[in-house]
FIKOLKOL-117814 format. One record per residue (C-alpha): residue number from 1; x, y, z. Coordinates in steps of 0.02 Angstrom, whole numbers, plus 50000, padded with zeros to 5 digits. Layout:
BEGIN
+-----+-------+-------+-------+
!   n !     u !     v !     w !
+-----+-------+-------+-------+
! NUM !     X !     Y !     Z !
...
+-----+-------+-------+-------+
//
This chain:
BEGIN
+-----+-------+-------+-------+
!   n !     u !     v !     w !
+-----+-------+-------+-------+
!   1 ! 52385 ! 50695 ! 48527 !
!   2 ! 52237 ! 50820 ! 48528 !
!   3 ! 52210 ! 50999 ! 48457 !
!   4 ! 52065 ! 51114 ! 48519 !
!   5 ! 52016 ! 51254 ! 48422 !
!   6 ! 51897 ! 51373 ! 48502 !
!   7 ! 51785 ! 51476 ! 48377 !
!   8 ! 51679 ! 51620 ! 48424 !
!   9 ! 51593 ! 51708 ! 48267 !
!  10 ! 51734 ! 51657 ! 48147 !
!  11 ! 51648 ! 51584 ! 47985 !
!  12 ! 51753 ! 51698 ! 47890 !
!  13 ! 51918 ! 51606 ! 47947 !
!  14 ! 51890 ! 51446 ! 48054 !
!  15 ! 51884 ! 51320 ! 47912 !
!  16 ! 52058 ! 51372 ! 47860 !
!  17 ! 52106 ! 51339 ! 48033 !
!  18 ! 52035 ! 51193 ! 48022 !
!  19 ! 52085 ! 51120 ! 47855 !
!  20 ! 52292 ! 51180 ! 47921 !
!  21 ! 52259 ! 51040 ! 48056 !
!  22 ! 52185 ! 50900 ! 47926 !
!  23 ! 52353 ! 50942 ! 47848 !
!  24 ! 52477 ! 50899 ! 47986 !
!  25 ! 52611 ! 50763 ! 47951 !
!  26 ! 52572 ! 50712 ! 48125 !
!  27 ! 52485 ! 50545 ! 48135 !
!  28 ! 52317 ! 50518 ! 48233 !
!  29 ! 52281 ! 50688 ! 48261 !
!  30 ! 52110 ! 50717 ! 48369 !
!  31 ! 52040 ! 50879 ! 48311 !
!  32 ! 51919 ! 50969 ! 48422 !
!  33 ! 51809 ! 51133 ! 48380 !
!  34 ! 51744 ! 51216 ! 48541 !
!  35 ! 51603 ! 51333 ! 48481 !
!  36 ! 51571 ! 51477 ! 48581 !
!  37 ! 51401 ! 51514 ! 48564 !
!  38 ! 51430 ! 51559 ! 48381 !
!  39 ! 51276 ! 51653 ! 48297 !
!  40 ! 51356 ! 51651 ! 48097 !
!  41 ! 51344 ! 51481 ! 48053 !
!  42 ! 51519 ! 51427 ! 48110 !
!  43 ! 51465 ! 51263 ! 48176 !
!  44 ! 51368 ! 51216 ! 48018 !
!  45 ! 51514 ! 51270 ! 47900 !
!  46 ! 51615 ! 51136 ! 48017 !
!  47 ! 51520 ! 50994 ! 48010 !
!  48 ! 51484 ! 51032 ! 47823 !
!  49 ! 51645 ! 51043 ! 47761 !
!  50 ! 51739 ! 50929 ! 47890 !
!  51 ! 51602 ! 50819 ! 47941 !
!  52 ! 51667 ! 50662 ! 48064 !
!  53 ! 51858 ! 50702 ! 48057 !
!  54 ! 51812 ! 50845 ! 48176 !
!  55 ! 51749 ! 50844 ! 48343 !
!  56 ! 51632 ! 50983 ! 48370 !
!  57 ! 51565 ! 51046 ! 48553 !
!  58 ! 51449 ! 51159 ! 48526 !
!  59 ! 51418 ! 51279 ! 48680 !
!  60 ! 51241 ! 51383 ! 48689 !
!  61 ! 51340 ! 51524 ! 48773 !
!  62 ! 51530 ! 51618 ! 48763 !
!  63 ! 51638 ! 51545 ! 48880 !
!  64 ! 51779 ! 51665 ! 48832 !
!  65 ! 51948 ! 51571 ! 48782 !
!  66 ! 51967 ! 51524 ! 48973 !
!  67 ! 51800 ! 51425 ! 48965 !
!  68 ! 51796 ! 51346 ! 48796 !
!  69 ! 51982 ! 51303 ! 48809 !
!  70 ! 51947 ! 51207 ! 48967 !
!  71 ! 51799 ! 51118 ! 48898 !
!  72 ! 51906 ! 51048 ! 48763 !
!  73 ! 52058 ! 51014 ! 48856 !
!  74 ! 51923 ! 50898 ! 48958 !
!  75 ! 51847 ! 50817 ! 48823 !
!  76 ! 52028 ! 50772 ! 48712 !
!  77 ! 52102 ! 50598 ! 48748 !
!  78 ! 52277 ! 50656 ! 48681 !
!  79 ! 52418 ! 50638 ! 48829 !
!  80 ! 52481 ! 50794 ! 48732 !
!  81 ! 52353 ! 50957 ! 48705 !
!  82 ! 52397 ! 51078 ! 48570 !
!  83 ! 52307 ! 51241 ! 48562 !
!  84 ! 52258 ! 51328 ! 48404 !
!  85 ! 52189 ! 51514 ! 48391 !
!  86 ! 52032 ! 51504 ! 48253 !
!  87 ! 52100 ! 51650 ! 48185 !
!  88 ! 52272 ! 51551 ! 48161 !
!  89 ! 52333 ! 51442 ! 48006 !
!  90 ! 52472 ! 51295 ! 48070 !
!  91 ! 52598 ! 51257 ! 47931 !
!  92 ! 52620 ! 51067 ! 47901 !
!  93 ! 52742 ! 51027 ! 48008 !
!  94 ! 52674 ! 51106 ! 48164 !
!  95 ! 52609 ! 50973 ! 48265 !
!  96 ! 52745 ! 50869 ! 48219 !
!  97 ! 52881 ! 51001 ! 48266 !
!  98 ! 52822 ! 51036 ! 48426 !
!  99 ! 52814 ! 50861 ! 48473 !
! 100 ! 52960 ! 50816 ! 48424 !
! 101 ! 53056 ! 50930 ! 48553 !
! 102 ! 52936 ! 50930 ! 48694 !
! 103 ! 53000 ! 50732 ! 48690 !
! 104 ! 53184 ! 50779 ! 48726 !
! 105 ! 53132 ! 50815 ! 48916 !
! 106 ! 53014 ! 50762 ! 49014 !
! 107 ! 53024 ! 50894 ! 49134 !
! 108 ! 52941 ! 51007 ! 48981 !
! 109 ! 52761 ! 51042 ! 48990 !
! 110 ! 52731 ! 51161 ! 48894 !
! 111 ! 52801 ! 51224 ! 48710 !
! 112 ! 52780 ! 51398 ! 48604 !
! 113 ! 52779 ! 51425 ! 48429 !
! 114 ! 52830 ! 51532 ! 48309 !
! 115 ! 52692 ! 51650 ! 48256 !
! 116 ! 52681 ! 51793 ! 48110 !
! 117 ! 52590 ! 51915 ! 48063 !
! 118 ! 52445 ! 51839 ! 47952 !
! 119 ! 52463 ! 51927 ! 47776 !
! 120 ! 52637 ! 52009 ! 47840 !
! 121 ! 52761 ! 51900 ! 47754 !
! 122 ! 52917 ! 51879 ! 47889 !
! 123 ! 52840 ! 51978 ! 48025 !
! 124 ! 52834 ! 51924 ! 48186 !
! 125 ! 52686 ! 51901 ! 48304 !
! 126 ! 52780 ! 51797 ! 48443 !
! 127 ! 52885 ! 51696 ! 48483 !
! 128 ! 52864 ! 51647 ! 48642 !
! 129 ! 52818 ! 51788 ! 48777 !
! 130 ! 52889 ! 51908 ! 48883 !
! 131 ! 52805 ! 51980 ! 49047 !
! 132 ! 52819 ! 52142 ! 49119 !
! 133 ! 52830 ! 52172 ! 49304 !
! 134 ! 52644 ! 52198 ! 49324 !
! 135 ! 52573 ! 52052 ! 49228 !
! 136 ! 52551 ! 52083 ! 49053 !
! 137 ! 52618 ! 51978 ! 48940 !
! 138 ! 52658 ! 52018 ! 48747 !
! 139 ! 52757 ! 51897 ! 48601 !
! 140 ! 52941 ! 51888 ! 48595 !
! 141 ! 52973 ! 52007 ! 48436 !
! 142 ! 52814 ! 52077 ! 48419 !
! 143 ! 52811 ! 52168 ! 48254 !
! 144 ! 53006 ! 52130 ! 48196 !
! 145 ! 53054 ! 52085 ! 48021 !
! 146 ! 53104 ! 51917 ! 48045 !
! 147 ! 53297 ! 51914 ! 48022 !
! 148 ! 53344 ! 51741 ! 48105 !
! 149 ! 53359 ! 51810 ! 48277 !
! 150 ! 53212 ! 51675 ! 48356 !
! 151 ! 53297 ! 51536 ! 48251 !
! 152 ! 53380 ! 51441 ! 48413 !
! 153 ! 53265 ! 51303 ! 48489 !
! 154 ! 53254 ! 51384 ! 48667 !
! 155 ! 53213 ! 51377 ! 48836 !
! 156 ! 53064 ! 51501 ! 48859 !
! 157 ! 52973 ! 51577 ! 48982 !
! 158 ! 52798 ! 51552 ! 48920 !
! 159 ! 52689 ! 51499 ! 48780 !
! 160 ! 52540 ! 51616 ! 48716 !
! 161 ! 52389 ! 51517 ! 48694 !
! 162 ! 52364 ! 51575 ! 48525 !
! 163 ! 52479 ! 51396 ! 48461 !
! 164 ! 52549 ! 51322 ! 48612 !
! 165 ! 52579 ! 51136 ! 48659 !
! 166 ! 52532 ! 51076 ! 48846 !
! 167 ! 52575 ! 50897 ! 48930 !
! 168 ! 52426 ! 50822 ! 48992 !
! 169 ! 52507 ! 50768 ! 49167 !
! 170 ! 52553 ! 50953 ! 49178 !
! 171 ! 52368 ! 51020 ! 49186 !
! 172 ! 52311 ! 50866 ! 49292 !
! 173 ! 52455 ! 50934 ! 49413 !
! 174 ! 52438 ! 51122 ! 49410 !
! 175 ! 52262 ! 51159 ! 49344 !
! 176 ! 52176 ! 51214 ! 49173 !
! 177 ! 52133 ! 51398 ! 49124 !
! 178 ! 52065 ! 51500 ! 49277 !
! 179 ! 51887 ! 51533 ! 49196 !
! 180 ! 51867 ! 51697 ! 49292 !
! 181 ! 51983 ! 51789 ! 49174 !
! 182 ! 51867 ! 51730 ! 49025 !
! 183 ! 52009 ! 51808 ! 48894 !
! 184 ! 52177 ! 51896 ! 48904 !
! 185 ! 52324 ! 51855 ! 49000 !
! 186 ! 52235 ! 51666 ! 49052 !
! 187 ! 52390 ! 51591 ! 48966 !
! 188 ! 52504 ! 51686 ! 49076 !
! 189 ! 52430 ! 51633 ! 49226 !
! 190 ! 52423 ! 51452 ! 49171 !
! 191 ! 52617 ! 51463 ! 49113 !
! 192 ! 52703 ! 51546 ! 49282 !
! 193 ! 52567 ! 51424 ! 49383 !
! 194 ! 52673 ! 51266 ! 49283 !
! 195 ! 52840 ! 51359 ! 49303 !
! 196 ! 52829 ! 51371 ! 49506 !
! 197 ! 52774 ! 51208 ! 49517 !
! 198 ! 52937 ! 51166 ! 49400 !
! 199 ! 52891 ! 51122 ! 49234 !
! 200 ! 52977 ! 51203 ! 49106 !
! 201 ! 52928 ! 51288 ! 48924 !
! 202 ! 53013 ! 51257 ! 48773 !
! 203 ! 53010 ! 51383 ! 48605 !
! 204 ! 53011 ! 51276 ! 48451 !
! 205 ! 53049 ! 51393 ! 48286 !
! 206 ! 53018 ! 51245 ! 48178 !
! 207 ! 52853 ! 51257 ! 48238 !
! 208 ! 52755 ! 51402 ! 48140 !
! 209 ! 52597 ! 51476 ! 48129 !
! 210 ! 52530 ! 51624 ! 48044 !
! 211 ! 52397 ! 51729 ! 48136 !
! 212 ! 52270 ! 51852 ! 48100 !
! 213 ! 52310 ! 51966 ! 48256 !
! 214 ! 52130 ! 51977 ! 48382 !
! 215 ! 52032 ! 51916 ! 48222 !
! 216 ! 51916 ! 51875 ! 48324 !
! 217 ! 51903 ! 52015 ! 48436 !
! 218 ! 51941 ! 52203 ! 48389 !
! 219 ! 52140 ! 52227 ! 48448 !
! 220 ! 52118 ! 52409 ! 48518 !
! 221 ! 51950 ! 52381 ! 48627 !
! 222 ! 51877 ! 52451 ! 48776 !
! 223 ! 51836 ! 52268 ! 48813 !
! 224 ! 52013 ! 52191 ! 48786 !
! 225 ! 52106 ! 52350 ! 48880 !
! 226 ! 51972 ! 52291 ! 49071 !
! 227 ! 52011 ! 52127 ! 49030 !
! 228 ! 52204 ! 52169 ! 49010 !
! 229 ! 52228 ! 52288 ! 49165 !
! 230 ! 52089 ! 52168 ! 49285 !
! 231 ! 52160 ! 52013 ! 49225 !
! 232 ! 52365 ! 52075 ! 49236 !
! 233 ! 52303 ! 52134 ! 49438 !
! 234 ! 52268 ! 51949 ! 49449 !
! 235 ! 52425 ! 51855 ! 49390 !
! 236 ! 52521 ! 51970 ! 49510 !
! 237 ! 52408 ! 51939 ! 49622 !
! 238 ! 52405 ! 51712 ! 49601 !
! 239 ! 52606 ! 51701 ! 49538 !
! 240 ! 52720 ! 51846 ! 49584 !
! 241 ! 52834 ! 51820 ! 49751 !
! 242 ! 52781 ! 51979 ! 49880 !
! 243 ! 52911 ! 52075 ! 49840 !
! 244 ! 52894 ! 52086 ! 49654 !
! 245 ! 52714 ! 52100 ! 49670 !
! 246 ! 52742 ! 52270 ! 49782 !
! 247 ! 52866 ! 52336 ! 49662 !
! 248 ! 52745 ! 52315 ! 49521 !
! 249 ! 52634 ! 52455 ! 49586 !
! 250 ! 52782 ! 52581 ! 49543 !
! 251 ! 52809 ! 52501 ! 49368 !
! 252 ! 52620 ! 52515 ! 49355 !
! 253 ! 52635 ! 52707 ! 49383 !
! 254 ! 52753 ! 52728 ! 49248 !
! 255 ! 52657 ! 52612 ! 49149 !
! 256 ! 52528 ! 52741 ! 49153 !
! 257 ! 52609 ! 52888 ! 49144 !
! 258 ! 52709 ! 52824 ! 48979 !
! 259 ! 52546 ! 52767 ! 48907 !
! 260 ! 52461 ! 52942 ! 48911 !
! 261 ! 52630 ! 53013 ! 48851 !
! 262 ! 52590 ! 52871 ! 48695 !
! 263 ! 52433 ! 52930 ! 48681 !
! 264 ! 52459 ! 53111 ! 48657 !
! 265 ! 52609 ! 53063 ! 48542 !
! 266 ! 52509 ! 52927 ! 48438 !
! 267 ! 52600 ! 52803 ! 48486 !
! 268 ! 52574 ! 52634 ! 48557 !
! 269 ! 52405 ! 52546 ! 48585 !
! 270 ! 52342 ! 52658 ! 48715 !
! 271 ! 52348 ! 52797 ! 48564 !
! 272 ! 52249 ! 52684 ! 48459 !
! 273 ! 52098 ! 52643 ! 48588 !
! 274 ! 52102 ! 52847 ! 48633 !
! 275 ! 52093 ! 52859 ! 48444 !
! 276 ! 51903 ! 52780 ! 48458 !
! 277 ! 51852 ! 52827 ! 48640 !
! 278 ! 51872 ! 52980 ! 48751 !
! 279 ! 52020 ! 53014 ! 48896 !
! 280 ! 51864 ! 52985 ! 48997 !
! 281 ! 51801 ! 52825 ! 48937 !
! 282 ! 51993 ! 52760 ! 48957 !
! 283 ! 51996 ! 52815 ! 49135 !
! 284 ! 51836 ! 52747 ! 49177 !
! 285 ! 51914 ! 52571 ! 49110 !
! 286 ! 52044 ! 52575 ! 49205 !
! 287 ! 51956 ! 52631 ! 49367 !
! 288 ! 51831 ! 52472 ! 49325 !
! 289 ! 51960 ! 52351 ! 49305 !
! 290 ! 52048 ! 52393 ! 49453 !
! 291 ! 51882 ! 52367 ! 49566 !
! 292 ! 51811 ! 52226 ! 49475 !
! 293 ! 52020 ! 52155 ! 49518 !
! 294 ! 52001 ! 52193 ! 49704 !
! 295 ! 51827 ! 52125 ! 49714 !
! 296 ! 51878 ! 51958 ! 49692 !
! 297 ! 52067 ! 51981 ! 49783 !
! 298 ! 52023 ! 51883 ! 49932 !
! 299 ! 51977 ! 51741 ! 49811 !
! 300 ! 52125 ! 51766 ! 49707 !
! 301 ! 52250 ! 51743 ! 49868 !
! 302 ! 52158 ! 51584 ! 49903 !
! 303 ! 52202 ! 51523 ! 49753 !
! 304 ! 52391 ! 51591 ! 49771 !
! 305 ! 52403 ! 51467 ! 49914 !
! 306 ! 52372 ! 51312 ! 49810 !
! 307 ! 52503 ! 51385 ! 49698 !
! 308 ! 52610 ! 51408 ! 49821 !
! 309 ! 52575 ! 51250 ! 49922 !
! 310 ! 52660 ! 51162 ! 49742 !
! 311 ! 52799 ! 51299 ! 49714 !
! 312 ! 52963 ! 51194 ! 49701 !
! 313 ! 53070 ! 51357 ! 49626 !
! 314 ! 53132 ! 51476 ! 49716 !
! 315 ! 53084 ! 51660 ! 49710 !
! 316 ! 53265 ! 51712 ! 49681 !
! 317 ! 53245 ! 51608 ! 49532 !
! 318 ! 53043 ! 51675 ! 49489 !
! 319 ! 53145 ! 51861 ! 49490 !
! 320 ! 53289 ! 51808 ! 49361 !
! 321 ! 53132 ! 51752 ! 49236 !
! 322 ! 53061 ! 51911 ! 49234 !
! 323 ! 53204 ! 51984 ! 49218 !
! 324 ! 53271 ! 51870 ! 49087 !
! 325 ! 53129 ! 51864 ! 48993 !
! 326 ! 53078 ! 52064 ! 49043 !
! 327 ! 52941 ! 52161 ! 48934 !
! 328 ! 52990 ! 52338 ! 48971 !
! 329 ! 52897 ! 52491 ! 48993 !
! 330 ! 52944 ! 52574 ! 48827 !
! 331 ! 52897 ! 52427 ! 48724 !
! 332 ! 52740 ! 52394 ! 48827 !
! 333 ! 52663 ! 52576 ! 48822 !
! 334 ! 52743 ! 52632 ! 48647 !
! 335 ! 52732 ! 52483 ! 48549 !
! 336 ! 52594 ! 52419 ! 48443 !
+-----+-------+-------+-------+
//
């Protein structure tokens, strides 16, 4: 069993990470620090206060979370790959949690957590995702006081990277991270990939994490909003059965149109990145990410025919997940 942390820049929080995984009840844990091209002295506080109990891979440049992920996913030797945000602190029994329920099936690859708020005692940050019907994902209960309601162990649709659990046969089968999305939305791609080729995702509550939300990068970001709305065009694009994937232009519309509402009202995160930039500057992003999106479509539909040459669901069934497991408009363009 193997757990790769990937750090970019995050002296200030990385050794807690760390230290949460020395912790586990979990036997033989491999530990593995991917370092993006870190210019603070992350790798040196590692090694320091950690020394051979960790394996670090440093990296001279930023691979993004695609990139680093992969490189560590390569390098564990666990038949089981857990995935650990820097920015993220595992309770004890995290490890041992998930592992304990992804072994009730073997047709589960892949397991989510259940993530607060770092610093917000009993608020949520996920658990599990939902997906809306253009591609962007966001955590099961974002923002809710916890009140029991994610207490069930559950069949979910996907995991977010930030603490999810992967079976190694599962990536051999369906892929790793698809390295052109560098960050945002790779762990969506990855989890519908694994889904149509019939693995399924399991949402362990016993297994909790507490996360500083985009410690690592700034939450409300010109860069995270082109990575968002290119990398969303893409999952469409690689997972979503022709019809759906048409319809999702009109939810896209509305998307938009409740967004600017948002941002005139204050609310949602499209208020909060208009807060720092001008109406300009946000249509210019989203004018970017669309071409930088259809630059690389033809590429993107060659890869949708590997997917679909291992697609074993059918898309009757792909429709009832996202509508199952639906992020809708209002909480996607008015919600934090």
């Amino acid at each position: 069993m193997s757990v790769v942390v990937v750090n970019w820049n995050g002296v200030a929080f990385v050794g807690e990470c760390v230290a949460s995984l020395l912790d586990q009840t979990y036997p033989q844990l491999e530990i593995i620090v991917v370092d993006n091209g870190s210019t603070d002295g992350s790798v040196d506080l590692v090694r320091r206060q950690f020394g051979h109990r960790v394996t670090v891979l440093p990296h001279p440049t930023n691979l993004g979370f695609a990139g680093g992920n992969n490189l560590g996913v390569r390098a564990a030797k666990g038949a089981w790959v857990a995935l650990l945000n820097n920015d993220a602190v595992a309770d004890p029994r995290w490890v041992e949690a998930l592992m304990t329920a992804a072994g009730r099936d073997p047709a589960i690859g892949m397991c989510a957590s259940k993530v607060y708020v770092w610093g917000q005692e009993g608020v949520l940050d996920s658990a599990g995702l939902l997906l809306s019907a253009d591609g962007i994902a966001r955590g099961r209960g974002r923002l809710e006081r916890d009140r029991h309601q994610f207490d069930r162990e559950e069949e979910a649709l996907l995991p977010s990277g930030c603490a999810a659990l992967y079976r190694r046969v599962m990536l051999d089968r369906v892929g790793l991270f698809d390295e052109d999305f560098f960050a945002y939305c790779e762990d969506s791609d990855l989890g519908l990939r694994a889904r149509l080729a019939g693995w399924r995702c399991r949402y362990v509550p016993a297994a909790v994490v507490h996360h500083r939300y985009s410690g690592s990068t700034a939450p409300y970001s010109a860069f995270k909003a082109f990575q968002v709305e290119r990398n969303r065009i893409w999952v469409v694009a690689k997972c979503y059965p022709p019809g759906l994937a048409l319809r999702s232009l009109a939810f896209t519309a509305v998307r938009y149109a409740t967004q600017v509402y948002g941002a005139v009202a204050g609310r949602g995160a499209a208020s909060r990145l208009a807060g720092s930039v001008s109406p300009w500057v946000v249509a210019s992003i989203v004018v970017r990410a669309w071409v930088a999106a259809l630059a690389r479509l033809p590429e993107m539909w060659r890869r949708r025919r590997t997917i679909e040459s291992q697609r074993v669901v059918s898309r009757r069934e792909v429709a009832r997940w996202l509508r199952v497991h639906r992020l809708g408009v209002r909480e996607l363009a008015l919600k934090d």
